[in-house]
N, C-alpha and C positions, 0 to 999 in steps of 0.2 A: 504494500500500500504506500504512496506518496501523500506526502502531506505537504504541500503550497503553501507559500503566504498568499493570504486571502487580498482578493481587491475589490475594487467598486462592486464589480457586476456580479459579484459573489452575494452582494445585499438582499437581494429580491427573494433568491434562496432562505437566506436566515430568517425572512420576517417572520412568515408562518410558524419558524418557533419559538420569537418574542410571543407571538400571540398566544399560543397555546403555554408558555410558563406565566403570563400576565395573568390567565384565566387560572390555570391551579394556583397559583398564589391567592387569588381573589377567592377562590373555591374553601381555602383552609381559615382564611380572616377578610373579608368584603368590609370590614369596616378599618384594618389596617391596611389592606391594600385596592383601594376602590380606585379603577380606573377610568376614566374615561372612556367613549366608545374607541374602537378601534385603535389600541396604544402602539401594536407596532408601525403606523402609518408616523407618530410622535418619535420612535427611533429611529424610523431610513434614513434620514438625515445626518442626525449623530453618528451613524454610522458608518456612513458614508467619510464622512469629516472628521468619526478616528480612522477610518484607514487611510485616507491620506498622509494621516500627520503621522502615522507610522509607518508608509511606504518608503520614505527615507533613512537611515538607507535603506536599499530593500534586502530582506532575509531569504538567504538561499532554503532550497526543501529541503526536505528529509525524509528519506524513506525509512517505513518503517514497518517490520515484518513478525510476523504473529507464529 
């Protein structure tokens, strides 16, 4: 298996599992963690805007094998 450093277009992948831990977190306490509708639409962004600023410099892969 290789393992990349991740970039922009890798984002749209992750979201669906911001979503999905936003909702089990909310599932175990809705009053400590009450989200807004739709929260990972609130980190593409950020996410985006950490990996730029950690694409420098950029990290070579790694494979890694099981």
């Amino acid at each position: 298996m290789l393992i990349r450093t991740a970039t922009t277009t890798d984002v749209p992948a992750v979201l669906p599992m911001v979503a999905k831990i936003c909702a089990l977190h909310e599932s175990w306490d809705s009053a400590k963690y009450a989200f807004l509708a739709h929260p990972e639409q609130r980190y593409e962004q950020w996410l985006i805007r950490l990996q730029i600023a950690m694409a420098l410099p950029t990290l070579p892969a790694y494979a890694v094998y099981f």
